[in-house]
VEXLO-280662 format. One record per residue (C-alpha): x, y, z; residue in three letters. Coordinates in steps of 0.25 Angstrom, whole numbers, padded with zeros to 4 digits, always signed. Layout:
N
XYZala/...
% end
This chain:
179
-0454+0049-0055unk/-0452+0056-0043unk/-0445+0043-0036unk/-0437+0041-0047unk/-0434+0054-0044unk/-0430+0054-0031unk/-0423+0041-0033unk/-0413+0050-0044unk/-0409+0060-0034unk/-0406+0048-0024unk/-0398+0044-0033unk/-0389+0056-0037unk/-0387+0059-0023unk/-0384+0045-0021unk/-0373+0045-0031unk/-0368+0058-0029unk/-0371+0063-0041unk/-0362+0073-0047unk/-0360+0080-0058unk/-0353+0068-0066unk/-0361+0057-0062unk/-0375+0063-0066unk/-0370+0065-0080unk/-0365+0051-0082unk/-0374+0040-0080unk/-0369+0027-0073unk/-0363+0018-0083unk/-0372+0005-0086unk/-0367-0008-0093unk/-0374-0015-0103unk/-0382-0026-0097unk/-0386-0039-0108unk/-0379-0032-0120unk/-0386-0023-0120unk/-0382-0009-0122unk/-0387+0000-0108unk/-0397+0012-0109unk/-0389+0024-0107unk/-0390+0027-0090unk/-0395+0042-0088unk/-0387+0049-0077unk/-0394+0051-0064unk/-0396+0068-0068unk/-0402+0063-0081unk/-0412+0054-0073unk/-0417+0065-0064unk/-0418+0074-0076unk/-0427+0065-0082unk/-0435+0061-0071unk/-0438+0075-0068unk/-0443+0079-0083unk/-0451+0066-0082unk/-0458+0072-0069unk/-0461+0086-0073unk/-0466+0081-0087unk/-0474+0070-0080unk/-0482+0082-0069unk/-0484+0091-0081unk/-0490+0080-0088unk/-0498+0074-0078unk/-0503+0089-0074unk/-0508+0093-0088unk/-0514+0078-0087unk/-0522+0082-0076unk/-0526+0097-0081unk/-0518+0102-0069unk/-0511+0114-0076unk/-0520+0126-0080unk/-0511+0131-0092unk/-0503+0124-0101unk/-0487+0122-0096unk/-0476+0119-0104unk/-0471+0107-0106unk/-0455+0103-0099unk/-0446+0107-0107unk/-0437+0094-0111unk/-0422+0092-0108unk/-0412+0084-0110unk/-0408+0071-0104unk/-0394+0073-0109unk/-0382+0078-0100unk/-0372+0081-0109unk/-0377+0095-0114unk/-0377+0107-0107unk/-0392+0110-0109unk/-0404+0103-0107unk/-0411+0106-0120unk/-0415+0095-0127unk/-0407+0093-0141unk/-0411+0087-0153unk/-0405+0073-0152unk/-0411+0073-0138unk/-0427+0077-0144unk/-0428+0062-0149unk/-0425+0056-0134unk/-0435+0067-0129unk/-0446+0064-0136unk/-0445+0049-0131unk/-0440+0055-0118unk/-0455+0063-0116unk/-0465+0053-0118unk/-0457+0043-0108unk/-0457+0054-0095unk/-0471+0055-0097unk/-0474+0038-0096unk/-0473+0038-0082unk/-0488+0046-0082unk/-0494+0034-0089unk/-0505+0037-0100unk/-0507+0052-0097unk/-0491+0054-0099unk/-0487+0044-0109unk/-0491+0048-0122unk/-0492+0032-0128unk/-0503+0028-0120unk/-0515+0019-0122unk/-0525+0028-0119unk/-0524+0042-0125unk/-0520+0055-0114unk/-0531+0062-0107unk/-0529+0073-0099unk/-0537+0071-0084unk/-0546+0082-0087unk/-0551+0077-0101unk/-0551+0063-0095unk/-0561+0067-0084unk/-0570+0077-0094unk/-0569+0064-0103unk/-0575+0055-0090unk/-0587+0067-0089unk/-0590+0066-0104unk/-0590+0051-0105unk/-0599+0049-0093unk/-0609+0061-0098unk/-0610+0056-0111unk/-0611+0041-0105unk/-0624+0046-0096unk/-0629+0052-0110unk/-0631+0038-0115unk/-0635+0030-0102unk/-0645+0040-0099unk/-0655+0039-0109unk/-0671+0037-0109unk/-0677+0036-0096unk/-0663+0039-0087unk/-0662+0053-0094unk/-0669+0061-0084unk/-0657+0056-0076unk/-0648+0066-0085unk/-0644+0080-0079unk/-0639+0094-0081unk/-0632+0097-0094unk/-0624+0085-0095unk/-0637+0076-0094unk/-0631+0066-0085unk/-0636+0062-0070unk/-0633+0068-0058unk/-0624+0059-0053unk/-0614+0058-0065unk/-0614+0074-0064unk/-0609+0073-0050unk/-0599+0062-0053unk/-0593+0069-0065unk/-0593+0082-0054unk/-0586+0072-0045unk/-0577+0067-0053unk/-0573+0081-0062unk/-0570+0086-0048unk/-0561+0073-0043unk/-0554+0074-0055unk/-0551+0089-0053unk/-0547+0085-0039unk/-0538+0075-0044unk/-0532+0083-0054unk/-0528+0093-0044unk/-0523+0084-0035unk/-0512+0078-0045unk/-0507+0092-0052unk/-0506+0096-0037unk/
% end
């Protein structure tokens, strides 16, 4: 995103961008009969990739559990440079809600809501790795081996340091990429 950013602004300053052109997208012709998909100005692009990356930091941040109280989500705005405001009308709602689910895509399953596997937030996925190997050593462990089950999690020693290990990696990890 943000090259595609970057390769925006390159190209407004390349063309000069002025007030008239970054309302009026270049023209295309139709190419195989085919009717062309409406261009979007350069203004309109940047708009669009900016909203996609704050939308796509605020998701991927409450993913990781790296805020400590509930934020708001970004306001939407419209895409359309013929009005004075950037409030969203009622024609432009349907496009929106289309519009939402697409900025998220380039997060893969923990931003695009159509995934094959359900959303997890990274937290709940690593308390769902400790549950799952605790309740795993419950069963392995029984008969003769269940002297080997410690503390109040009956499981061994070792798996209570790797889970420590890992819940600690994780934490790491998760400070690292909100960082």
């Amino acid at each position: 995103m943000i090259d595609r950013l970057e390769d925006l602004c390159e190209t407004a300053l390349d063309n000069e961008l002025t007030a008239n052109n970054s309302v009026n997208p270049p023209q295309q012709k139709s190419v195989g009969g085919k009717k062309p998909v409406a261009p979007q100005t350069v203004s309109i692009q940047i708009r669009r990739t900016l909203v996609q990356a704050i939308r796509s930091i605020r998701h991927y941040a409450l993913h990781l559990g790296g805020f400590t109280k509930e934020i708001d989500e970004l306001p939407r705005i419209s895409y359309l440079e013929d009005k004075d405001t950037i409030d969203i009308d009622e024609e432009e709602k349907v496009l929106d809600d289309k519009r939402v689910d697409e900025e998220l895509e380039v997060l893969g399953s923990i931003g695009f809501k159509n995934a094959k596997e359900p959303y997890v937030k990274f937290p709940e996925a690593i308390a769902k790795v400790d549950q799952m190997c605790k309740d795993l050593c419950q069963q392995l462990y029984s008969g003769d081996n269940i002297k080997y089950l410690e503390g109040p999690d009956k499981i061994p020693v070792y798996l209570s340091i790797f889970l420590e290990h890992m819940k600690k990696q994780a934490e790491e990890f998760k400070i690292a990429q909100v960082r």
